[in-house]
Structure formats: structure tokens, C-alpha cells
N, C-alpha and C positions, 0 to 999 in steps of 0.2 A: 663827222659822218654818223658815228653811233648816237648824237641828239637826236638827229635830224628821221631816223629810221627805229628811234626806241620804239615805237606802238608797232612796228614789223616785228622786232624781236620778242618783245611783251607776247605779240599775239600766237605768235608761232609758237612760244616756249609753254603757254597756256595750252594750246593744243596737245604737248606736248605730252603735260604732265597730266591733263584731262583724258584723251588717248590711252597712256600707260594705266593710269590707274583704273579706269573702263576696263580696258582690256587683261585684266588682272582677275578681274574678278565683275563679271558681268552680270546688269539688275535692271531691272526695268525703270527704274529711278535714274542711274549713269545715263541708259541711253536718251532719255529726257536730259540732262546734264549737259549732254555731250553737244547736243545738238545748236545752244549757242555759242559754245565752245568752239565747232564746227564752220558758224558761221563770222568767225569772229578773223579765225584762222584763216578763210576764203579771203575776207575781206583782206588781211595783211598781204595773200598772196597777190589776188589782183592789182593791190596798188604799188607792190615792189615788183613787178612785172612793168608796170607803166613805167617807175622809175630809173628803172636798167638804160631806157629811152628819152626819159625827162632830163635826165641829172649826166650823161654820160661828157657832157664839157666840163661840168666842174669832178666828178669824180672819176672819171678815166673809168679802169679795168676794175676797181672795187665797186662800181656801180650795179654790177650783179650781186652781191655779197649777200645783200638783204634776202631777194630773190633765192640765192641758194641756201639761203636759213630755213626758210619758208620748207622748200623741197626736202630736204636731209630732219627738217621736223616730220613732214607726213613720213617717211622712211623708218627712220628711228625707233620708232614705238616698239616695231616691231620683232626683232631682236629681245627688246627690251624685256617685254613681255615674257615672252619665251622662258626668258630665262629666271621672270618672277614667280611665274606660276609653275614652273619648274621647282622652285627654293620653296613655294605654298605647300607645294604636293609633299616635299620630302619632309616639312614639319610637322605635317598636319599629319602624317602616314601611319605616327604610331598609335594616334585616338583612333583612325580606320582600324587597323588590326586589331585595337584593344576589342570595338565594336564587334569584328569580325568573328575573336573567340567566344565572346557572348552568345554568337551565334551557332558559333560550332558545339559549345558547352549544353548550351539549352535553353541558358538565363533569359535568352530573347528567343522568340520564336519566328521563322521564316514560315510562311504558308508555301502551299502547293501550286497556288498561283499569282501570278504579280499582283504583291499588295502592295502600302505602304506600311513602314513599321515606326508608328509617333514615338516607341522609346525608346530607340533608337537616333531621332532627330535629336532629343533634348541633351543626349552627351555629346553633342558636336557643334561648336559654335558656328562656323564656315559653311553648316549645311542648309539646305531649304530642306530635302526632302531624302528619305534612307526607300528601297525598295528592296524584298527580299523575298528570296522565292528558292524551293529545291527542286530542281528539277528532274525531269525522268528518272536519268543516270544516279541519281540522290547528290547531286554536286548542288555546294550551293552557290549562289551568283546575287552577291548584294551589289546594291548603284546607289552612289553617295551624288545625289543633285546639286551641283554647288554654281549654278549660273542660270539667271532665266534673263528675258530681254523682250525689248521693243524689236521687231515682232515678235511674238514666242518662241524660243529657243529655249531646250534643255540641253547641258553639258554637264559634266561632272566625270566623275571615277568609278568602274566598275572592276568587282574582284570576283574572279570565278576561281571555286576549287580546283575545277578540272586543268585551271590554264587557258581554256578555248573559250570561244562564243562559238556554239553550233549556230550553222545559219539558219535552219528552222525555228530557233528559240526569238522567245518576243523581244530579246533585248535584242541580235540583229535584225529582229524587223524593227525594235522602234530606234533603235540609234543608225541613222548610215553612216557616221562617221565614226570610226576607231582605231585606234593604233595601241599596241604595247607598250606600257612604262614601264613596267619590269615584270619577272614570272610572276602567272596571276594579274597581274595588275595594268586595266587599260586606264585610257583617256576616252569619252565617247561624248557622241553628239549628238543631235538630229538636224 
């Protein structure tokens, strides 16, 4: 049965590991990547779909098998992920900080309004892009870009002194998606 149904398993498990690693760390290259990746994965679905139907005399109840390989592959990832970019964040955390006393010290300078800070990007391998700005309240609020994508998409980590995003500030207008990783410390998006 596993002969006869390898290029289901192959495709799925490609998906798979295409999928996770995408969604690890997201690039406008992956999603180009991804995409026959994608269609590779479709294709293994559709035809172990068929096969649930073709084969169920000679395979009985394992006839689904393939089939639910397929499914529990699109599934999977996603957990997965979570918990990569999770393990990214927390090694990568202390070049943030380091960057972030730079900032607080002086070494690096934050403007008054969202700029980008280039030297800031060159001590961080993982990053595209560093923004740094003081705001009103003199807090500072840097965002570590670490994902862009087919369509355009920014994500990455932002650290604000204060703790908050005020929702008048341009980081909640340009990120709608945020959540707390820890004090100080989001996840955002657009």
C-alpha cells in the first residue's frame, strides 16, 4: 500500500516542510517557493481523494489513509510554526535588547518620527528592516521587520518603553494586528 501511494506521501510531506519553513520566517522568495510546493500538494490531494474510491476493494478501511495524510499535512504546519517562531523570538531576544540599549544609551539614535535606522539593521541577521522613533511621551518604540511576502506584508516585533501601543500612534495605525509577547514586547503585522 505505502508503494503504491509514495508520491501522496512525498507530496504531502513536501508541503509539509515547504509550509513550516514559509511560515517561519516569511519572504517574498518562500512565497514564490511555496507556490509549487502548493500545487504539488493539491495535486497528491485530489488524487488520494479519488483513490479512497478507486482502491476501497483491494484496500478496505486503509483506503482513506493517504487521504488523511494529505489533510493532517495542511493542519500541521500550523502548531508547528507557532511554536518555531516562538523558539526564533526567544533566541534572537537578546540582539533585540542589546540593540534596544543602544538606543536607550544614545549610541544609536531614534528620531522624532518613523524613520528607519540602517545601523541598527547590520547587528541583526533575521532582520529586513529596524524603525525607531520617540514618541510624545519620550518612550521609545522600536519594530524589528523580520517578514515581508507575496502580497506585501510586514510582520515582525515591536518594543515599546512604555509597555502600550497608544492607538493614535503610527505603529497602531500601520500594524492591525498585535498581540503581547511579553512586558514591552509585541508581535505585529499589517
Amino acid at each position: 500500500m505505502f508503494r503504491k501511494h509514495r508520491i501522496n506521501y512525498l507530496f504531502a510531506f513536501l508541503w509539509f516542510v515547504a509550509f513550516t519553513i514559509y511560515g517561519t520566517r516569511r519572504t517574498a522568495l518562500g512565497s514564490l517557493l511555496l507556490m509549487p510546493a502548493f500545487l504539488c500538494y493539491f495535486f497528491a490531494l485530489v488524487m488520494s481523494f479519488v483513490d479512497i474510491f478507486t482502491n476501497f476493494r483491494e484496500e478496505r478501511w486503509l483506503s482513506p489513509l493517504p487521504f488523511l495524510t494529505c489533510v493532517g499535512c495542511f493542519f500541521l504546519p500550523g502548531p508547528v510554526v507557532r511554536v518555531t517562531r516562538h523558539l526564533l523570538f526567544v533566541s534572537e531576544l537578546p540582539k533585540y535588547q542589546a540593540v534596544i540599549r543602544q538606543f536607550e544609551s544614545g549610541q544609536l539614535v531614534a528620531a522624532t518620527e518613523w524613520g528607519r535606522n540602517v545601523g541598527a539593521e547590520k547587528k541583526l541577521p533575521f532582520v529586513d528592516r529596524v524603525y525607531a522613533m520617540k514618541e510624545s511621551d519620550n518612550s521609545l518604540v522600536v519594530t524589528f521587520l523580520t517578514e515581508g511576502g507575496i502580497p506585501p506584508r510586514h510582520a515582525g516585533y515591536l518594543y515599546s518603553s512604555s509597555g502600550t501601543i497608544d492607538s493614535g500612534s503610527f505603529a497602531a495605525r500601520f500594524f492591525e494586528f498585535r498581540h503581547e509577547l511579553q512586558p514591552f514586547w509585541f508581535a505585529v503585522s499589517d
